[in-house]
N, CA, C and O atoms as a DFTB+ gen file, in Angstrom:
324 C
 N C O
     1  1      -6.692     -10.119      21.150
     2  2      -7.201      -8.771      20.848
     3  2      -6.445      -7.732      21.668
     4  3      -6.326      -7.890      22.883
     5  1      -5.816      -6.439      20.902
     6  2      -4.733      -5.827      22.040
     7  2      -6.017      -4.651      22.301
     8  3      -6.349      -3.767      21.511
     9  1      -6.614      -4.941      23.660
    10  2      -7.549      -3.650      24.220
    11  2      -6.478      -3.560      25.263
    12  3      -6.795      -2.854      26.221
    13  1      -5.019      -4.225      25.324
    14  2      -4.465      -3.755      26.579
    15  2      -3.459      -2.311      26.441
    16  3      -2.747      -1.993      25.488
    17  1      -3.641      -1.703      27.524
    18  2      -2.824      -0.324      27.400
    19  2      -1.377      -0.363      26.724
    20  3      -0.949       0.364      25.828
    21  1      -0.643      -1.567      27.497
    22  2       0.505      -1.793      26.790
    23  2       0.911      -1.443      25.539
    24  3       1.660      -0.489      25.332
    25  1       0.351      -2.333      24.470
    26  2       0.327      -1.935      23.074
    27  2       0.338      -0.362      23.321
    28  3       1.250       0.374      23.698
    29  1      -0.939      -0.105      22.993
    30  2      -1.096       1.223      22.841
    31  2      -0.279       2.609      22.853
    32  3      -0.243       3.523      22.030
    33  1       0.562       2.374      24.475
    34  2       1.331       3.154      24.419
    35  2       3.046       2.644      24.309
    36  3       4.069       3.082      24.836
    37  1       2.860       1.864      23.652
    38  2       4.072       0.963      23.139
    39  2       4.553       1.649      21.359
    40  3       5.628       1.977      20.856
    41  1       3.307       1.621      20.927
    42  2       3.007       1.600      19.290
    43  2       3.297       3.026      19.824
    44  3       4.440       3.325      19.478
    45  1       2.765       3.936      20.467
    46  2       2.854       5.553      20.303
    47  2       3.733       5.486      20.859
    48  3       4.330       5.629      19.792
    49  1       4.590       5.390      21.634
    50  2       6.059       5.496      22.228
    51  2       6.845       5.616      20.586
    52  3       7.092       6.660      19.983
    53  1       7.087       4.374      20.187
    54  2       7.697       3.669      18.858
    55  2       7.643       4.992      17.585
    56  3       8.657       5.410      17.026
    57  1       6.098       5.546      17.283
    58  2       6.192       6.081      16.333
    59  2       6.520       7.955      16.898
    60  3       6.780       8.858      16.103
    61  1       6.441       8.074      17.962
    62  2       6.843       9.360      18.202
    63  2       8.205       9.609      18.274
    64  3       8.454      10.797      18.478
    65  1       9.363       8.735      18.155
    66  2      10.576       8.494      18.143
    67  2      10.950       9.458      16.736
    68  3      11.776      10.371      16.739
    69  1      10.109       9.008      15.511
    70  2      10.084       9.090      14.552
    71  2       9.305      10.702      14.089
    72  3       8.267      11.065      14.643
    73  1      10.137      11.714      12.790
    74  2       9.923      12.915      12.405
    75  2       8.760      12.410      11.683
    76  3       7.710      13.032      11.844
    77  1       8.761      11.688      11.138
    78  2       7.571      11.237       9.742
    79  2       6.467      11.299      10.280
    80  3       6.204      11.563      11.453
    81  1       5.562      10.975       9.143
    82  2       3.907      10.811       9.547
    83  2       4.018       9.907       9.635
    84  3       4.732       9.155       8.972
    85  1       3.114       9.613      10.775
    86  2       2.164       8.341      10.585
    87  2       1.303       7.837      10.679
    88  3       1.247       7.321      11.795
    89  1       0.429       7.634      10.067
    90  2      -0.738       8.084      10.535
    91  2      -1.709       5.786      10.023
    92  3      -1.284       4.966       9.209
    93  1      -2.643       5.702      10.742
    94  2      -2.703       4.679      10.575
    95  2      -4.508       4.168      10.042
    96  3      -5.429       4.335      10.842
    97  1      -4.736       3.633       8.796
    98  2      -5.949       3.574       8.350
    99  2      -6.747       2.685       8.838
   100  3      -6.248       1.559       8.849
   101  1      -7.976       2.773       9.316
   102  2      -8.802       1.683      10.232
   103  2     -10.171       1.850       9.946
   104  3     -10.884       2.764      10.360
   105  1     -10.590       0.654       9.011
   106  2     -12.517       1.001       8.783
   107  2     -12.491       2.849       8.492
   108  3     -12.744       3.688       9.356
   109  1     -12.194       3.072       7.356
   110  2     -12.056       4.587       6.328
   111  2     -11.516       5.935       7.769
   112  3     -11.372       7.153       7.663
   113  1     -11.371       5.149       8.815
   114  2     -10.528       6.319       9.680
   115  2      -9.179       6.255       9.414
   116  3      -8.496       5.359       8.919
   117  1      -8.803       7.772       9.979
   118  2      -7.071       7.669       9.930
   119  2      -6.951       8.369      11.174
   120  3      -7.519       9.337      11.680
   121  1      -5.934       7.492      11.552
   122  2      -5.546       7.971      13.423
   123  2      -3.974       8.383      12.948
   124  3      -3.529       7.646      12.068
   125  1      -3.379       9.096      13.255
   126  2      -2.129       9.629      13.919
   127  2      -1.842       8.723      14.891
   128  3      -2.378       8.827      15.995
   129  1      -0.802       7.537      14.555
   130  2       0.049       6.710      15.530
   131  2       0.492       7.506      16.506
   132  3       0.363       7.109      17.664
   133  1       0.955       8.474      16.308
   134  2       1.285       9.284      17.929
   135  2       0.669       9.819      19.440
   136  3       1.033      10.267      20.527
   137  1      -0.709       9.368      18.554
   138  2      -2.037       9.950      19.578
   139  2      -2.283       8.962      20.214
   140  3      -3.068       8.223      19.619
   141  1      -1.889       8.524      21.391
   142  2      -2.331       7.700      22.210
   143  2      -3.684       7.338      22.368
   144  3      -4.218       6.245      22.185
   145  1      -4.201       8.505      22.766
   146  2      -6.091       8.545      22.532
   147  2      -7.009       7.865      21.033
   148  3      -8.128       7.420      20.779
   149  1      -6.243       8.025      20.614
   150  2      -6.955       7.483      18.715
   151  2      -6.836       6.356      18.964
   152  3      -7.769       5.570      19.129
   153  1      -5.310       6.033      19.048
   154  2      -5.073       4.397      19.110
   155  2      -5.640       4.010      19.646
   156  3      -6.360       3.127      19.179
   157  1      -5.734       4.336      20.877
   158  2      -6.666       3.407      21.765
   159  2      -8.390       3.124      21.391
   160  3      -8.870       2.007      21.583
   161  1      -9.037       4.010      20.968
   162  2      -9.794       4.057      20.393
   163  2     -10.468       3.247      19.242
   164  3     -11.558       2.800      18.886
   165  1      -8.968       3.341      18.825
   166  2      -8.986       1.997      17.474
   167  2      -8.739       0.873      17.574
   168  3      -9.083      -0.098      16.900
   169  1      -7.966       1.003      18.657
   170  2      -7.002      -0.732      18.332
   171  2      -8.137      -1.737      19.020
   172  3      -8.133      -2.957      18.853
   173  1      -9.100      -1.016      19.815
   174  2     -10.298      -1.943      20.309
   175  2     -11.034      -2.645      19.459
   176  3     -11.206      -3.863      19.497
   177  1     -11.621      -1.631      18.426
   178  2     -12.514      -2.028      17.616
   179  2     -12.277      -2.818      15.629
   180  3     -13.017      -3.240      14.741
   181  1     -11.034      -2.642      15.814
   182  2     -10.625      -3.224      14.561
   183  2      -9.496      -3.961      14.290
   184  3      -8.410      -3.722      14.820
   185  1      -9.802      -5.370      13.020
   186  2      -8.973      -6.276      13.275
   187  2      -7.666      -5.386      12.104
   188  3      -6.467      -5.475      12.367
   189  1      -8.035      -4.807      11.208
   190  2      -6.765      -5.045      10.588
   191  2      -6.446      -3.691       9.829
   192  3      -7.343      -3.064       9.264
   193  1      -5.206      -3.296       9.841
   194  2      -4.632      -1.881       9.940
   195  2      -3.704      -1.905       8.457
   196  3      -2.996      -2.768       7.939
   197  1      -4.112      -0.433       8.047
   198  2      -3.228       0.273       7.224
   199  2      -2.039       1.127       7.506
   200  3      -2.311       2.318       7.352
   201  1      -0.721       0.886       7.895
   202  2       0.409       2.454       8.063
   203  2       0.564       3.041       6.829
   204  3       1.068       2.456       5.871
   205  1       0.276       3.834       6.815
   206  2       0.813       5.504       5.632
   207  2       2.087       5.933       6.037
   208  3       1.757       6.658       6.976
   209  1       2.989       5.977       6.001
   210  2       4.510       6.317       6.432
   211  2       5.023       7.461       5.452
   212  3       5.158       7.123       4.276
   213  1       5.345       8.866       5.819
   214  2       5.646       9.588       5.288
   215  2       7.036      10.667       6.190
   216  3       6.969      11.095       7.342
   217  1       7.971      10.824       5.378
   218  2       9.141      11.779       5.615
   219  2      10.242      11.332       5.612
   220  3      10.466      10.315       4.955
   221  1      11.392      12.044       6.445
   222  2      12.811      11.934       5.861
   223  2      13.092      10.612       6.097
   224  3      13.769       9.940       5.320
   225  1      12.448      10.041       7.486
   226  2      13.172       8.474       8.141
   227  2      11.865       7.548       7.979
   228  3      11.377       6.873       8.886
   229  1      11.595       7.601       7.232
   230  2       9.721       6.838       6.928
   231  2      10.481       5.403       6.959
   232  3      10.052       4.698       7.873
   233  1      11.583       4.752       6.125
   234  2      11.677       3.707       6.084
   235  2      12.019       2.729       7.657
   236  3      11.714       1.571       7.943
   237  1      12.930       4.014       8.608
   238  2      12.644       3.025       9.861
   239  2      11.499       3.273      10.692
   240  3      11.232       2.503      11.614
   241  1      10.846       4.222      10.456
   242  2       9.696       4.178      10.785
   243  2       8.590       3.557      10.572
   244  3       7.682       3.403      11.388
   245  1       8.643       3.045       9.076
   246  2       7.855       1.781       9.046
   247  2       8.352       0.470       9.676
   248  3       7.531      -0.444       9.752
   249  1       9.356       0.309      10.046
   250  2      10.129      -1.179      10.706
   251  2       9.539      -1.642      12.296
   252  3       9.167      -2.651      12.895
   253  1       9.768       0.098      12.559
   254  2       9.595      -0.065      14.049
   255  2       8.480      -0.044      14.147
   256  3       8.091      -1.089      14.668
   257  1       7.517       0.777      13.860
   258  2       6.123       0.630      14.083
   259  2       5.884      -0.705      13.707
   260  3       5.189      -1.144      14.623
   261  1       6.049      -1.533      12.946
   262  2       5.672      -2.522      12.272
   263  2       6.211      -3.707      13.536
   264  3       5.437      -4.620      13.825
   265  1       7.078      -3.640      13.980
   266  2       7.250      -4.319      14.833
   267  2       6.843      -3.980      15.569
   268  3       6.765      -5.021      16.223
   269  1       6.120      -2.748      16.581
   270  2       5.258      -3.104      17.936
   271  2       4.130      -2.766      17.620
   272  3       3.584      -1.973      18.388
   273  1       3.426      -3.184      16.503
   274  2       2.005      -4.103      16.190
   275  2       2.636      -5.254      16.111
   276  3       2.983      -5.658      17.221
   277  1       2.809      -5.668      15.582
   278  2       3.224      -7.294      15.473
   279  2       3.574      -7.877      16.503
   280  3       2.999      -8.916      16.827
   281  1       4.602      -7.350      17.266
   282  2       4.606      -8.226      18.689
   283  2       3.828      -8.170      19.950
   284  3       4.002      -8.703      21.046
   285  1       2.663      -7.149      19.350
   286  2       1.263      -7.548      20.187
   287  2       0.077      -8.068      19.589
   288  3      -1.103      -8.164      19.925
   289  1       1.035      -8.492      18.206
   290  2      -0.660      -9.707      17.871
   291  2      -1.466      -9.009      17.010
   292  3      -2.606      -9.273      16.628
   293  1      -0.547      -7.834      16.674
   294  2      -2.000      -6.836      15.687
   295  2      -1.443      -7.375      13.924
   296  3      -0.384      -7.963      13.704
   297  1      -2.121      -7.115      13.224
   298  2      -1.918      -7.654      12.335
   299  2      -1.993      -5.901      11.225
   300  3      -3.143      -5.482      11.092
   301  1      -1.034      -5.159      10.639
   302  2      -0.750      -4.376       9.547
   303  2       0.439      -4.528       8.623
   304  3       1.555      -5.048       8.637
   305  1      -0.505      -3.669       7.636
   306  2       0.242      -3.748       6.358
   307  2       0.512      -2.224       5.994
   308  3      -0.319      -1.323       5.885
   309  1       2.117      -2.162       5.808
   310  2       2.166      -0.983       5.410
   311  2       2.155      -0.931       3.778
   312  3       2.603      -1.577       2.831
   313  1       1.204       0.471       4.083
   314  2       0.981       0.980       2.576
   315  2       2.085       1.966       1.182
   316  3       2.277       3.169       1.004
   317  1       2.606       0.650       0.414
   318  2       3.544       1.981      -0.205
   319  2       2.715       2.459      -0.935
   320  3       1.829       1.961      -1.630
   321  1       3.213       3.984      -0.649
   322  2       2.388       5.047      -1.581
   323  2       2.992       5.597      -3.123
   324  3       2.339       6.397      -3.792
């Protein structure tokens, strides 16, 4: 279960790199991957995540985000829209 800070500000490090949205769906919430505070918020209480990926570099922005959930054990699926 990632309640550790790591993740957290790993995943928001990762997606603030990035111009796009991103915003991430959890039990009918949507957090802004960039908000450290949301994430954290979320990544406690729920097993399994939606990314919404939107703008000019969305496609490596879905890669990378996608990889630091995944290499802390979180389990998402990004959503094509």
């Amino acid at each position: 279960m990632a309640t550790n800070n790591e993740a957290v500000v790993e995943i928001a490090q990762t997606a603030g790199k990035f111009t796009s949205s991103i915003v991430l769906q959890a039990d009918n919430k949507y957090i802004d991957v960039k908000s450290i505070l949301g994430l954290f918020t979320t990544l406690v209480n729920t097993k399994s995540y939606e990314l919404h990926v939107h703008g000019p570099d969305a496609e490596e922005a879905k890669k990378a985000v996608t990889e630091a959930f995944t290499k802390h054990g979180l389990d998402v699926k990004v959503v094509a829209e």
